[in-house]
C-alpha positions in Angstrom: 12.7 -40.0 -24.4 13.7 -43.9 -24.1 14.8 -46.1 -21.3 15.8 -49.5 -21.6 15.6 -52.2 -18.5 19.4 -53.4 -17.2 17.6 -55.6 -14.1 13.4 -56.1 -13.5 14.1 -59.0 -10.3 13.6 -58.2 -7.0 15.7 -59.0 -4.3 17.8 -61.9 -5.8 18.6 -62.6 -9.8 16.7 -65.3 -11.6 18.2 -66.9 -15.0 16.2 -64.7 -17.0 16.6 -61.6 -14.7 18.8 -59.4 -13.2 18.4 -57.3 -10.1 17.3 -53.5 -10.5 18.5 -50.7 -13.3 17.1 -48.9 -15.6 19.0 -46.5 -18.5 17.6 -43.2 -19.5 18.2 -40.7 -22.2 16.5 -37.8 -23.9 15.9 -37.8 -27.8 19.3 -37.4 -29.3 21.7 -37.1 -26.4 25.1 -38.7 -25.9 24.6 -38.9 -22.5 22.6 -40.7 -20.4 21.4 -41.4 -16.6 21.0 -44.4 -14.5 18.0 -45.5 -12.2 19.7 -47.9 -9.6 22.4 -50.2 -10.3 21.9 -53.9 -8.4 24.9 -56.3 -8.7 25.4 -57.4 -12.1 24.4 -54.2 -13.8 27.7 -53.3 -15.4 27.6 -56.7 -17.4 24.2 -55.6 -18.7 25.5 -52.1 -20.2 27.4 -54.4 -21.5 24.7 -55.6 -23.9 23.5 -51.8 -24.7 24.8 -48.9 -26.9 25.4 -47.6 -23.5 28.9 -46.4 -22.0 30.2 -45.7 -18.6 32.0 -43.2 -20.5 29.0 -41.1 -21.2 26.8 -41.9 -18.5 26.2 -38.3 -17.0 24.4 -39.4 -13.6 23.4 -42.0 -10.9 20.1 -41.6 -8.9 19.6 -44.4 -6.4 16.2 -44.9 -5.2 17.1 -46.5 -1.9 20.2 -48.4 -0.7 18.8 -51.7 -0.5 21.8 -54.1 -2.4 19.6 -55.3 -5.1 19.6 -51.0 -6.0 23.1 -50.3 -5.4 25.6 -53.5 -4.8 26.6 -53.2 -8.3 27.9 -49.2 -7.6 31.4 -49.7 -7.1 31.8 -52.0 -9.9 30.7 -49.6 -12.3 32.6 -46.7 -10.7 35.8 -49.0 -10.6 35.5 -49.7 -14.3 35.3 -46.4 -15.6 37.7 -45.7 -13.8 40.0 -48.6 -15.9 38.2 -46.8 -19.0 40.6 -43.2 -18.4 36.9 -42.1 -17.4 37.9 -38.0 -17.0 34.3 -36.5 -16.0 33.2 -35.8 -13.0 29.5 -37.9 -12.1 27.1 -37.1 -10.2 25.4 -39.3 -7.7 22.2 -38.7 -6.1 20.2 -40.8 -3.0 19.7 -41.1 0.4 22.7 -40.0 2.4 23.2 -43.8 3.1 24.4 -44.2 -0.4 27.7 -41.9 -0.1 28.1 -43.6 2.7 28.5 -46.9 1.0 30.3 -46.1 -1.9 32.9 -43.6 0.6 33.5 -47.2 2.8 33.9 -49.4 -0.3 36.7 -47.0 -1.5 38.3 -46.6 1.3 38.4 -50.3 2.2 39.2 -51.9 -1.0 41.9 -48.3 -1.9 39.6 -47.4 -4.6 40.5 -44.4 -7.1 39.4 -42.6 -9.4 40.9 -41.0 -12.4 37.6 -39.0 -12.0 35.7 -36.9 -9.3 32.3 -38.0 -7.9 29.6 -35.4 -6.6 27.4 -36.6 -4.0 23.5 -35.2 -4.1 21.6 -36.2 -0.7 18.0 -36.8 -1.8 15.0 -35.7 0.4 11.2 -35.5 -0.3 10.5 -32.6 -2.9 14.1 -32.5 -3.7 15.1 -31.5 -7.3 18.1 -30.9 -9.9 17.6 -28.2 -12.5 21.4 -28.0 -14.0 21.2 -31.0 -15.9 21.7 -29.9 -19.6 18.3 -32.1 -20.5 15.6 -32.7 -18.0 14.4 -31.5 -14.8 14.8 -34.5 -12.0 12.4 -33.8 -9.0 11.8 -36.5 -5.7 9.1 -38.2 -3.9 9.4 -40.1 -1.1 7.6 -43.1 -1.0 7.0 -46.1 2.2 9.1 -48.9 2.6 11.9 -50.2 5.3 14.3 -47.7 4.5 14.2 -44.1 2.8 12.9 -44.7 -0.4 12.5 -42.1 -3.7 10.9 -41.8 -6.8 12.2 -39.9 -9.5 10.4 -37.8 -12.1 12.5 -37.1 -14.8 10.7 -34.2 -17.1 12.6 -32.9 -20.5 13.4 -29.4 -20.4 13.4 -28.3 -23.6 10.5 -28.8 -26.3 10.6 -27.6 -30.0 9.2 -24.3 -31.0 7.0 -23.7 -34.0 6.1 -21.3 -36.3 3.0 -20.1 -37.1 4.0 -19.4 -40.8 0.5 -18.8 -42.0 -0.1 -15.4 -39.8 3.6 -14.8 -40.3 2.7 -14.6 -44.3 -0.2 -13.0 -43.8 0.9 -10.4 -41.4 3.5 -9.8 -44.3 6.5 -10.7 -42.0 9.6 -11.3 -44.5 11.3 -14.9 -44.1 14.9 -14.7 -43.6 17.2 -14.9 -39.9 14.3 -12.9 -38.5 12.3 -15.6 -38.5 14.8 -17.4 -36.4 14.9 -15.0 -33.8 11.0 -15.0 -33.2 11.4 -18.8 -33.1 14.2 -18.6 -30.4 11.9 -15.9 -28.3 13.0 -12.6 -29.5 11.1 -10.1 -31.4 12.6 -8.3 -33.9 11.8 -4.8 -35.8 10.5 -4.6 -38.9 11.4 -2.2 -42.0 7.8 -0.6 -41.6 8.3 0.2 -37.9 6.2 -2.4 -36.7 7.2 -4.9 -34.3 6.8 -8.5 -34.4 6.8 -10.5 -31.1 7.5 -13.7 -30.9 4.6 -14.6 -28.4 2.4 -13.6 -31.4 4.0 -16.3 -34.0 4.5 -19.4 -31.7 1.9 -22.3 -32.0 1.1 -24.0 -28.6 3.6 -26.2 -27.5 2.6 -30.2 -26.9 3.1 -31.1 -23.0 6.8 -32.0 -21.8 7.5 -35.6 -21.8 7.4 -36.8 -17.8 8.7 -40.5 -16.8 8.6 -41.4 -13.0 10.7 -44.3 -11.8 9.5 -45.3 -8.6 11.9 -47.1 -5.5 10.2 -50.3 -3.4 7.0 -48.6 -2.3 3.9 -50.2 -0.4 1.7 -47.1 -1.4 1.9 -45.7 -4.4 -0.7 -43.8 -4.0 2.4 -41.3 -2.2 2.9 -40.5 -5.6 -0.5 -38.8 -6.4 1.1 -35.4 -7.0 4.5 -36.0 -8.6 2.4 -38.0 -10.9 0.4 -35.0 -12.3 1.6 -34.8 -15.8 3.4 -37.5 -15.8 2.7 -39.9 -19.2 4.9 -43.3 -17.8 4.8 -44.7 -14.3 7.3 -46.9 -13.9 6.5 -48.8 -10.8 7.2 -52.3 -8.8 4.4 -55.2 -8.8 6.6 -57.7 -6.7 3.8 -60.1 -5.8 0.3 -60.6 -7.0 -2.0 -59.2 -4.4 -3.0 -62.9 -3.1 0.8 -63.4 -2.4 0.9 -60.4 -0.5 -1.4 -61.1 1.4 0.0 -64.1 2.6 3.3 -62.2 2.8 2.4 -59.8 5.1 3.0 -56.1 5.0 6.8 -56.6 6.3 8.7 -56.4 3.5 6.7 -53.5 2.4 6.1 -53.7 -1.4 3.0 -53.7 -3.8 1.3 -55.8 -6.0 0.2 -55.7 -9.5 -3.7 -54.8 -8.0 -2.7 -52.3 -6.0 0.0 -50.4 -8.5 -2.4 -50.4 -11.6 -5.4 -49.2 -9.4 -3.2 -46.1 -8.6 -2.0 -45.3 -12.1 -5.7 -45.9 -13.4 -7.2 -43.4 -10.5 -3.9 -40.6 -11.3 -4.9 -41.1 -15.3 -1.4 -41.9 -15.9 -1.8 -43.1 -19.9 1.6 -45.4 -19.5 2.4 -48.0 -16.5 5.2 -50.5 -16.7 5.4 -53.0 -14.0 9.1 -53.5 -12.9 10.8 -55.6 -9.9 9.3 -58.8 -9.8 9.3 -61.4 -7.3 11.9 -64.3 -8.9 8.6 -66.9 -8.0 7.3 -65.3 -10.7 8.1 -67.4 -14.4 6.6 -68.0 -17.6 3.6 -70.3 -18.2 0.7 -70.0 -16.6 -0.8 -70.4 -13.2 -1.2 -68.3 -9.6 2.6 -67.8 -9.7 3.2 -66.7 -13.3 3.7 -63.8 -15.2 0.8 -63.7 -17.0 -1.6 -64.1 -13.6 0.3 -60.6 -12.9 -0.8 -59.3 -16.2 -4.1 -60.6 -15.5 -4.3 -58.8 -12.3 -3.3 -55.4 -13.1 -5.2 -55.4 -16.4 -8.4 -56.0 -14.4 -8.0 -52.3 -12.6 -6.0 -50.4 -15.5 -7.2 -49.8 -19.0 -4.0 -47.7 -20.2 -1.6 -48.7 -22.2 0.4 -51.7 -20.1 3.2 -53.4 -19.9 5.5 -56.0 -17.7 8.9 -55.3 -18.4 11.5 -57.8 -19.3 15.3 -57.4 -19.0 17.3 -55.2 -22.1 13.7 -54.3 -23.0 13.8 -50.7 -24.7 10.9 -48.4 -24.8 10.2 -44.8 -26.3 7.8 -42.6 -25.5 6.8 -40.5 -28.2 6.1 -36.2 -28.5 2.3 -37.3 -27.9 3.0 -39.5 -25.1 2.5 -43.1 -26.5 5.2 -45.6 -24.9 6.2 -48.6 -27.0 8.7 -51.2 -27.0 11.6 -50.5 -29.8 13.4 -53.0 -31.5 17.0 -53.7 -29.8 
């Protein structure tokens, strides 16, 4: 699985940021999902291998404009690419909403339909051809969701050894006891499949989290989980002097959470544009510093077009682009 940044900002761009979105895809498919979509995030596709053409789903954690003003930008200009299949939208109700108004007020359409998902806490979508997408609602000043988005299918292997030894002939039969069937064999014995299949490694799990002031909300959709994608928009000295009205976390309080849940990968996302390189209380690398105090996992702040893949054994990395 991979997913590569389109926007880490929060709130407003900065020169070296945009606003929130993040692209998703499983090992070797053409298609590909989207985690919010802030203004701007169509001219960041732009600088991926990723298409409007082949992006097969939206999920918008909350409707916030810095999550969703770039929507009907995107929709528009598929729609000017002869864009024929349908897509699939899912969020709070407030986001059909949205796009609906912007259509009707600017005469928007589509050479395409659009399906419309209403997300609620514990909601899910298992007809995706790839992965299983669950919800989690999470606290901030509107509805707000995180997404957990778990690969469905994982690779099945043989235990040729006993197969040999068992004197099971190779040939297609091995195939179906791969696949789950047994099969018949000439001396009347049957093999089962159950019997011939070494255990399976633990589906891949990535969570990509809304604005949340707790994310300790996500203690149970992060069971099995091997990324936490998560916002850090102020250093926990800034939020205090903040106050708890805008309802966001800090760098303390997100790695203390992913360090208590055992989650092995964080990334730190949506990032207050105070926030530069350098050094000094309102730097990057005083965030770092912060959430590297509570969490000894593998960490990472991420940066705009930044790609990462996370491995069969659950190691995340950052790819070359």
């Amino acid at each position: 699985m991979e997913f590569q940044f389109l926007g880490t900002s929060s709130g407003t761009p900065s020169k070296t940021r945009n606003v929130s979105g993040l692209a998703l895809r499983t090992s070797g498919a053409k298609h590909w999902y989207l985690v919010d979509c802030g203004e701007g995030t169509q001219h960041r596709i732009l600088r991926t291998n990723f298409s409007p053409m082949s992006l097969r789903a939206i999920f918008i954690t909350h409707i916030h404009g810095d999550h969703c003003y770039g929507l009907p930008g995107l929709l528009a200009s598929a729609g000017l690419l002869n864009r024929a299949a349908p897509l699939l939208i899912a969020g709070p109700p407030a986001v059909e909403r949205f796009v609906r108004g912007v259509m009707e007020s600017t005469e928007l359409r589509l050479p395409y339909p659009l399906e419309f998902l209403h997300v609620e806490h514990g909601w899910n979508i298992a007809t995706l051809p790839d992965v299983l997408v669950d919800a989690a609602a999470l606290s901030h000043r509107v509805p707000s969701f995180a997404f957990a988005f778990t690969e469905k299918a994982i690779e099945r292997k043989l235990d040729t050894a006993r197969l040999e030894r068992d004197g099971v002939p190779s040939g297609p039969g091995w195939g179906h006891l791969q696949r789950g069937q047994d099969i018949d064999l000439p001396d009347c014995r049957v093999a089962r499949s159950s019997d011939y299949i070494l255990p399976t490694r633990a589906r891949r799990k990535i969570i990509v989290a809304g604005d949340n002031d707790t994310p300790s909300l996500l203690k149970m959709q992060a069971q099995g989980a091997q990324v936490l994608v998560h916002e850090a928009t102020y250093t926990e000295e800034v939020l205090q002097k903040v106050g708890p009205g805008p309802q966001h976390s800090s760098a303390r309080a997100t790695a203390a959470f992913a360090s208590e849940a055992g989650i092995p990968n964080l990334v730190l996302t949506h990032f207050s544009p105070r926030y530069q390189e350098g050094s000094g209380p309102l730097s990057m690398a005083h965030l770092e510093e912060e959430a590297r105090a509570e969490y000894g996992g593998n960490l990472f702040l991420a940066g705009d077009l930044q790609r990462y893949a996370l491995d069969k054994h659950g190691v995340l990395a950052v790819v070359a682009p």
